[in-house]
VOGU-3710 file (C-alpha; in Angstrom, 3 decimals, decimal comma):
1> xxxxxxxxxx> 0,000/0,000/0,000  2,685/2,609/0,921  3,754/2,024/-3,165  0,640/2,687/-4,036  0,939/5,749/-2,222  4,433/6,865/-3,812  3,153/6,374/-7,270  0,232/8,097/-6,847  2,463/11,130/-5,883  5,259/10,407/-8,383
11> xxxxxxxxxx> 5,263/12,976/-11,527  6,468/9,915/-13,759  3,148/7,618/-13,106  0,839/8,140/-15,462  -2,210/10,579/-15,104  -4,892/7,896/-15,451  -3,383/5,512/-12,596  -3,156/8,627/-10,198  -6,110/10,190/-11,083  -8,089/6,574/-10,487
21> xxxxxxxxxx> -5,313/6,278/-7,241  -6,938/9,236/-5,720  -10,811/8,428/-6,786  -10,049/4,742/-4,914  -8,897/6,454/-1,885  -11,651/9,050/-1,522  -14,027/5,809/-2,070  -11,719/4,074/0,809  -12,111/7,724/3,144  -15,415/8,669/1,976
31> xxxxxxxxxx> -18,615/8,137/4,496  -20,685/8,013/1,933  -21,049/3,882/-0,125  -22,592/3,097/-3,111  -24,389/1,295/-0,541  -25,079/2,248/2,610  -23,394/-0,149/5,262  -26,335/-0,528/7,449  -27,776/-2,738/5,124  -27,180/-6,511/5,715
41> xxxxxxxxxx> -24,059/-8,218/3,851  -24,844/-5,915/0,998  -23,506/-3,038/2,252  -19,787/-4,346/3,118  -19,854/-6,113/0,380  -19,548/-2,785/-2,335  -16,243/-2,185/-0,124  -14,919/-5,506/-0,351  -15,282/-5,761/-4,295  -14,767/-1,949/-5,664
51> xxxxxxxxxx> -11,478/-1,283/-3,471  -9,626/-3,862/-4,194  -10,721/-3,858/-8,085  -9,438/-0,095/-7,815  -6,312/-1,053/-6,254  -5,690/-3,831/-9,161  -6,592/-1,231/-11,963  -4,212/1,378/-10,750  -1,699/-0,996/-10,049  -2,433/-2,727/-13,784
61> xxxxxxxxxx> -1,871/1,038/-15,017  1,725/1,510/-13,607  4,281/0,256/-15,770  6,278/-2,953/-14,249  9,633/-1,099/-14,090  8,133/1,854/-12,519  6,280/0,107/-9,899  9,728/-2,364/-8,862  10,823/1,530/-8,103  8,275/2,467/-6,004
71> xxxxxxxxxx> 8,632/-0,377/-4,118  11,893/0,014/-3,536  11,246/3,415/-2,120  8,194/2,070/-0,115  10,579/-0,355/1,423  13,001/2,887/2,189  9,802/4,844/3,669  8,783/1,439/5,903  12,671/0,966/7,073  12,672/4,335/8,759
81> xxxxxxxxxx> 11,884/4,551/12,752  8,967/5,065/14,548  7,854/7,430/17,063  7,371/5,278/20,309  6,275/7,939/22,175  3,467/8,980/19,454  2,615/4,605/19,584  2,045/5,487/23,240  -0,012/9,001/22,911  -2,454/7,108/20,975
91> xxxxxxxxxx> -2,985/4,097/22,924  -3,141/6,036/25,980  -6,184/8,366/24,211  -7,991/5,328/22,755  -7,667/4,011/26,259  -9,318/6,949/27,821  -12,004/6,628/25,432  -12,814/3,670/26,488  -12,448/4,279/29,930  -14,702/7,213/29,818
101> xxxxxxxxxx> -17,121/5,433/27,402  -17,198/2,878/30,242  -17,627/4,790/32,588  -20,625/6,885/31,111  -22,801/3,437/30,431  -22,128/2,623/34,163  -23,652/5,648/35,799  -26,329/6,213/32,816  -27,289/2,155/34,074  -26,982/3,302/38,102
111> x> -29,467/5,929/37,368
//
């Protein structure tokens, strides 16, 4: 996926594959489905065809020597270190959430 995301912002891939590139991730960041997800099986199951089917075009669309280049920079991007301390900011807030939410649903029950 990070290749995907180096082509899409490399000036050599061609306009079609980046164009579709960003259309598949607004799909993938969008709240808003060809089908709405509330609806049983059908609505997960737009996700589970159309994004990967975008993915495959786009990477169909890159030429072969161009994409073993973005890999190797998405392999340079991956080999980089990460923030520990940013690893532990966000567990720490999603564990707060949780405590909170917890904790909201046990005194709106006590009530």
């Amino acid at each position: 996926m990070v290749a995907l995301w180096v082509a899409a912002r490399d000036p050599r891939t061609p306009l079609a594959a980046r164009v579709l590139a960003a259309l598949v991730a607004g799909y993938a960041l969008s709240p808003i489905d060809l089908i709405p997800d509330f609806i049983p099986v059908l609505g997960l199951v737009d996700d589970i065809i159309i994004l990967p089917a975008g993915i495959w075009l786009v990477l169909r669309l890159i030429p072969p020597g161009l994409m073993a280049d973005f890999r190797m920079q998405a392999n340079a991007i991956v080999d980089r270190p990460r923030s520990t301390v940013a690893a532990v900011i966000i567990a720490v807030a999603w564990a707060s959430a949780a405590i909170a939410a917890g904790w909201a649903l046990y005194s709106a029950r006590s009530i």
